[in-house]
VOGU-3710 file (C-alpha; in Angstrom, 3 decimals, decimal comma):
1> xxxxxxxxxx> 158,582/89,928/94,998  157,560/89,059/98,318  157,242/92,333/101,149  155,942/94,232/104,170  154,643/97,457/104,095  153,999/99,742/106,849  151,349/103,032/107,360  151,913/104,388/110,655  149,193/106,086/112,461  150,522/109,626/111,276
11> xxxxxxxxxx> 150,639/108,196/107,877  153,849/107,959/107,300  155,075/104,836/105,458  157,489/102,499/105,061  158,712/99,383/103,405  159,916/97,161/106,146  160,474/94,475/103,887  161,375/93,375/100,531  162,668/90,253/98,471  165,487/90,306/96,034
21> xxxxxxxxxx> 162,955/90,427/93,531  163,127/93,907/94,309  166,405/94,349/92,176  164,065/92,665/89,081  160,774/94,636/89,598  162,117/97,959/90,950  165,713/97,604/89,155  166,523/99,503/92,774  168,066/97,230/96,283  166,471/96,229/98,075
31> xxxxxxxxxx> 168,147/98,699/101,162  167,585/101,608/99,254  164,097/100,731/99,060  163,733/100,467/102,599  165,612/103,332/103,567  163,679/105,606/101,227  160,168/104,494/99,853  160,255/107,956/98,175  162,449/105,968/95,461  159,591/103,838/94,649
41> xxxxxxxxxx> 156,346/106,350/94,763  158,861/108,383/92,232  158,613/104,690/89,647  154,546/105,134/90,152  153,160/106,255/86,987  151,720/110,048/87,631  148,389/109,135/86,013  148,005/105,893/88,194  149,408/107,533/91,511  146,574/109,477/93,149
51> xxxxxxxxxx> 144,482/105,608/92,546  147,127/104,007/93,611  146,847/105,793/97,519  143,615/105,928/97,250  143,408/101,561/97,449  145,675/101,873/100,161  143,572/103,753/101,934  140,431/101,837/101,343  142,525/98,387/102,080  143,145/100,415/105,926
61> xxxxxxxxxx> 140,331/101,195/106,389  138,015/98,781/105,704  140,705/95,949/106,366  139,835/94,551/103,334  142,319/92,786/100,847  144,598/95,049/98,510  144,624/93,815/94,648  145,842/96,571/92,420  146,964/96,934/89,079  149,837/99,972/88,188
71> xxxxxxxxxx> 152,231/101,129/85,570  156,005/102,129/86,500  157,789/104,602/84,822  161,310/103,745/84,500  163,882/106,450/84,302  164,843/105,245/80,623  161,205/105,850/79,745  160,109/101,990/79,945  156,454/101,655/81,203  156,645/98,295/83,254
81> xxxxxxxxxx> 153,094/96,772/84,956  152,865/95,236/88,389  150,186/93,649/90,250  150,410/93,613/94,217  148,257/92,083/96,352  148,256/91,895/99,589  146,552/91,071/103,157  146,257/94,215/105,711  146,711/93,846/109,745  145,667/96,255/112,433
91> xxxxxxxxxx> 148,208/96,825/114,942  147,426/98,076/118,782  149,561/101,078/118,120  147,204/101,850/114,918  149,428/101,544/112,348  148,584/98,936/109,557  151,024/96,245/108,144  150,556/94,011/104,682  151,770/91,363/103,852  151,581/90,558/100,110
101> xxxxxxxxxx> 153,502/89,647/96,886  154,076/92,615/93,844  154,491/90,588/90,645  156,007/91,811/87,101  152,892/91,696/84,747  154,193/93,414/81,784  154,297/91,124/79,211  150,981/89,921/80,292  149,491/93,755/80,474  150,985/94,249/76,952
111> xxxxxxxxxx> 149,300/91,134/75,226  145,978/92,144/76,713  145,944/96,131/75,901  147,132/94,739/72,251  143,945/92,482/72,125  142,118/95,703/73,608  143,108/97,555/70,734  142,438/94,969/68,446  139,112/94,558/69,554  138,290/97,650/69,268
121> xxxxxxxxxx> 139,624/98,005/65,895  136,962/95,314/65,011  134,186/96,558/66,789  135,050/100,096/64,303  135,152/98,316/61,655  131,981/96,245/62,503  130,099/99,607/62,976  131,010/101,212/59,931  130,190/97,821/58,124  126,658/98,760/56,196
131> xxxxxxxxxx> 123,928/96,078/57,245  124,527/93,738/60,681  127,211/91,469/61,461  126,042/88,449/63,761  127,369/84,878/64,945  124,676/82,510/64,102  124,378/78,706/65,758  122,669/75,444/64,643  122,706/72,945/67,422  123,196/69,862/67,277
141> xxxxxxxxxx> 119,318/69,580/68,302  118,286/71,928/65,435  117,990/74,550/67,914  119,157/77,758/66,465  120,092/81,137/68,118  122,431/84,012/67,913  125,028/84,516/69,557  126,488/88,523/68,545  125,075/91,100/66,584  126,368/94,848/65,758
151> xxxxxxxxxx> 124,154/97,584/66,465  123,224/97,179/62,866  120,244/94,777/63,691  118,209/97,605/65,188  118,672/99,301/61,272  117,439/96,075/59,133  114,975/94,521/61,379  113,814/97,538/63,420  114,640/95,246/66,509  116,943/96,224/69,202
161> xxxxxxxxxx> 119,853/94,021/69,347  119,584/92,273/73,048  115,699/91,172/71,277  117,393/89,485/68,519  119,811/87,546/71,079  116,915/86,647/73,584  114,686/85,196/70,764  116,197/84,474/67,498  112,576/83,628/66,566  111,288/87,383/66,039
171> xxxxxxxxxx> 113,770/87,464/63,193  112,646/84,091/61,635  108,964/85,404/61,584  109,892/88,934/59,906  110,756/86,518/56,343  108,389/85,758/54,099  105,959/82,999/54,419  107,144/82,142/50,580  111,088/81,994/51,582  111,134/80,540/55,039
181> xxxxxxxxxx> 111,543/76,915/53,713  113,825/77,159/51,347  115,867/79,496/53,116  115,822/77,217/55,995  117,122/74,492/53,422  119,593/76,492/52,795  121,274/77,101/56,504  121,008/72,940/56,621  122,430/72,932/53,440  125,663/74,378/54,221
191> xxxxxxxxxx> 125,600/72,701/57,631  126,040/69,827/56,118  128,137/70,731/53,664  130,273/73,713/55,431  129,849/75,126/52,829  129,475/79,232/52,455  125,813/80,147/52,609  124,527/82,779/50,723  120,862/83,586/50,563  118,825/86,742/49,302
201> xxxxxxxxxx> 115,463/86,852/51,253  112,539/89,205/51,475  111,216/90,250/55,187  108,284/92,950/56,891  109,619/94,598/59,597  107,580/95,742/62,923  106,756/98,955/60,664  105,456/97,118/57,806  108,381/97,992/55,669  108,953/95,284/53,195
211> xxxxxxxxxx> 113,288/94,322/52,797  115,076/92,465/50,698  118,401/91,290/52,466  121,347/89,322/51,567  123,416/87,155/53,665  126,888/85,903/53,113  128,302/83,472/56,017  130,821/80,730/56,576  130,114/78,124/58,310  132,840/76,208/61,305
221> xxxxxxxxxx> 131,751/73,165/62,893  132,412/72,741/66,326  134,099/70,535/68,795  130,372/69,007/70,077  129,037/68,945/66,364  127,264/72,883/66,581  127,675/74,520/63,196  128,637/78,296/64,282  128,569/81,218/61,143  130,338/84,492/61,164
231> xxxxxxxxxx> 127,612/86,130/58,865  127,157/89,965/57,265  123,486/90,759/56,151  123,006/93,861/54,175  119,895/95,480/52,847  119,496/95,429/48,975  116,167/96,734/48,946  116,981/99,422/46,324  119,104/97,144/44,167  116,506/94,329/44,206
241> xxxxxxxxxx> 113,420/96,887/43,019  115,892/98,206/40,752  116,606/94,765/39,288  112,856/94,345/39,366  112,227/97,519/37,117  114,869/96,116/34,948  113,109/93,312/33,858  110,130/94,445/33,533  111,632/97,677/31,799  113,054/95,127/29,250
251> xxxxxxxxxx> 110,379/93,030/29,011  108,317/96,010/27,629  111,048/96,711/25,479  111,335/92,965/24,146  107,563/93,024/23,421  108,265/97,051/21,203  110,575/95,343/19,455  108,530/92,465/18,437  105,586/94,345/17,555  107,850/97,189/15,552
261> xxxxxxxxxx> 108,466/96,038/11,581  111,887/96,766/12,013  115,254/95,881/13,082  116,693/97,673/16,220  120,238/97,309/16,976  123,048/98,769/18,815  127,271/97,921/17,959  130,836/98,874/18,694  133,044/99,593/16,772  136,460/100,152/18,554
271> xxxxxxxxxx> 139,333/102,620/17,425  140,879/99,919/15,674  137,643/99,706/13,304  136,684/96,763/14,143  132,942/96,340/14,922  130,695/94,126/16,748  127,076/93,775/17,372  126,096/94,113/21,067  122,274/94,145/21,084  119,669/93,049/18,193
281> xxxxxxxxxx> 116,339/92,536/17,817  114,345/89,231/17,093  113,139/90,321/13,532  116,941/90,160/12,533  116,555/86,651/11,873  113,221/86,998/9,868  114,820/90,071/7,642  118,153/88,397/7,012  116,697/84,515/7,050  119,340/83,236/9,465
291> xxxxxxxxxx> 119,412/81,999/12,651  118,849/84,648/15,677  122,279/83,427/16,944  123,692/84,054/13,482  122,635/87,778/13,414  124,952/88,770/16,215  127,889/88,091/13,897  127,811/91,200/12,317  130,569/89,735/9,625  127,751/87,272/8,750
301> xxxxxxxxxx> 125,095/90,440/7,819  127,670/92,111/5,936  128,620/89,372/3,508  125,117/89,060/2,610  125,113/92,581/0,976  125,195/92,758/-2,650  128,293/93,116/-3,914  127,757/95,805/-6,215  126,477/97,872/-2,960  129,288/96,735/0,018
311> xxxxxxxxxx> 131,707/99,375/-0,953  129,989/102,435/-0,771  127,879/101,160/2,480  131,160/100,725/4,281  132,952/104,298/2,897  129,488/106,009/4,296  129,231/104,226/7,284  133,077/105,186/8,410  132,378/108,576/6,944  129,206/109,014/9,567
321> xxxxxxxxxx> 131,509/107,309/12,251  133,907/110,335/11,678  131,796/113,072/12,228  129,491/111,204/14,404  126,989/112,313/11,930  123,441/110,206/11,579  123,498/108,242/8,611  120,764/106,339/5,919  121,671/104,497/3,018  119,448/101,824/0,538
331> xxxxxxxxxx> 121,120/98,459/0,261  120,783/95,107/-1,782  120,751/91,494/0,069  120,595/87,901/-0,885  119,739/85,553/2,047  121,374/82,306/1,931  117,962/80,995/0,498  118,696/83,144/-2,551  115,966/85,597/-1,965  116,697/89,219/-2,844
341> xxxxxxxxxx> 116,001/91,868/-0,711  115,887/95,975/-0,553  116,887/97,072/2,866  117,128/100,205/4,771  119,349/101,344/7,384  119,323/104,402/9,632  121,991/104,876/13,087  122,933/107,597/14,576  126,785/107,317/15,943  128,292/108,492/19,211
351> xxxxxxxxxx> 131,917/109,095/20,160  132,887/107,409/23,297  135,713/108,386/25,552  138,276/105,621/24,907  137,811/106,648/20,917  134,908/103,799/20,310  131,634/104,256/19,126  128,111/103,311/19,606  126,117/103,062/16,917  122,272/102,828/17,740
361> xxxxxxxxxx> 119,930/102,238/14,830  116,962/99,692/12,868  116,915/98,463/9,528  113,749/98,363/7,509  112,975/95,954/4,461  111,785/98,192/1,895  111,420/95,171/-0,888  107,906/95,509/-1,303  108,333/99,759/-1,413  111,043/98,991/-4,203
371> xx> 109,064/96,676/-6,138  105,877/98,802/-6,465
//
């Protein structure tokens, strides 16, 4: 819409021109307009209207151009968006006249408030997102940097996050001297590949705080041959040392087992009855001469028992597993070598909540006992 508008010297104003458009933009004519600008101040959203003057005023004054940006409130309740913009003259009788254009930028105004919205939806989500979030690039020319980062960064690397942007290189010398190669390896790696890249690396932070993190990425080549990742790093510190104790929780408890003269085993058996044998020692395979792999068939232990014994093993052990009651019993084997064997067993049951139970326990040869 093209149009004139007029502020006297007293302030009073005026449209003294306006397009057809008018009709479009306004949904008012064009005379009416004219006649009464009242009619089109009333369309002037209230919360945009004292601004609105206010530009106006600083356009007159300073004869400087008028760009402004405003929401209409239609009588239906429709919130429409213009843009005017528009060139101010001084006149000898001190009034000032512009000359500009008001264009329809709803559509516009709505795709860019719903990418607003959007955005900041992301930027919540980013923040709540444990660990950092960062765009990572490998040039072309092996020169590497970042390119975003959530305010995460200043939590895992004790860096603030416009340091990690300006040198990407106070990151790289936070890993440890063991990992950087192979780590490195790995970024090229899935370069090369585009393939995801997901590394677990240890760092020391500014404090001397010793990390492990984990990074998950995937990589998207671009147009001039830059590999760009959208990457989340989390700290697994706590999981790593706990992994850590693990093993070296079990190791201790591989080496009890080997040094105890007994068998130590846990298994299942579900509410159906039917058992199985989740954990057993190494000595299994010396007690019942079969092969380690063998022993975790717990069918395979049981046909070994002596026949004249099987019975009443089986009617204790479900008796035990009724009243979750610890239970011994004295057996008989013959290994598939033919050697006879005096055995003892001891396990202690416990009920589980979906009606299984675990049965925890060792079994002792007692052959030599027996024989004296």
């Amino acid at each position: 819409m093209v149009y004139q508008y007029r502020v006297a010297a007293d302030g009073h104003d005026q449209f003294t021109y306006l397009s057809q458009s008018c009709e479009t933009i306004f949904e008012l004519p064009s005379e009416a307009c004219v006649t009464d600008i009242q009619q089109v101040w009333n369309l002037v959203h209230p919360e945009d209207l004292a601004e609105f003057r206010k530009s106006i005023e600083i356009s007159a004054a300073e004869l400087s151009p008028w760009v402004f940006d405003s929401r209409l409130l239609m009588p239906d309740g429709r919130i429409k968006w213009i843009n005017g913009r528009a060139l101010p003259l001084r006149t000898p009788d001190g009034s000032t006249t512009w000359n500009g254009i008001i264009l329809d930028i709803t559509e516009r105004k709505q795709t860019e408030l719903a990418k607003q919205a959007t955005d900041l939806q992301l930027q919540n989500l980013i923040a709540n997102i444990p660990g950092a979030v960062f765009r990572y690039i490998l040039r072309t020319d092996q020169t590497h940097a970042i390119l975003c980062i959530s305010a995460g960064c200043q939590d895992l690397w004790e860096l603030p996050d416009e340091v990690a942007l300006a040198d990407v290189a106070q990151l790289w010398a936070m890993v440890h001297p063991e990992d950087v190669e192979a780590m490195y390896a790995s970024i090229l790696e899935s370069a090369a590949n585009l393939t995801p890249w997901r590394w677990i690396w240890r760092i020391t932070t500014p404090s001397g705080r010793k990390k492990w993190l984990e990074a998950s990425g995937q990589p998207q080549r671009q147009s001039n041959g830059d590999t760009v990742w959208d990457t989340v790093i989390s700290d697994v510190t706590e999981r790593k040392q706990l992994e850590q104790e693990l093993v070296i929780n079990l190791a201790r408890f591989e080496q009890l087992n080997r040094n105890v003269p007994a068998v130590v085993y846990r298994f299942v058996t579900d509410p159906l009855a039917q058992a199985r044998v989740i954990y057993i020692s190494d000595r299994a395979s010396e007690i019942f001469s079969l092969p380690q792999e063998e022993c975790w068939n717990i069918h395979a232990i049981c046909a070994l028992i002596d026949p004249r014994d099987r019975e009443a093993f089986h009617n204790l052990r479900k008796q035990c597993l009724l009243t979750s009651s610890a239970w011994q019993k004295q057996f008989r084997i013959t290994t598939p070598a033919g050697e006879r064997k005096w055995l003892e067993i001891s396990a202690q049951p416990t009920a589980q909540a979906d009606g299984s139970y675990l049965c925890d326990g060792v079994i002792l040869d007692i052959t030599a006992r027996k024989k004296s």
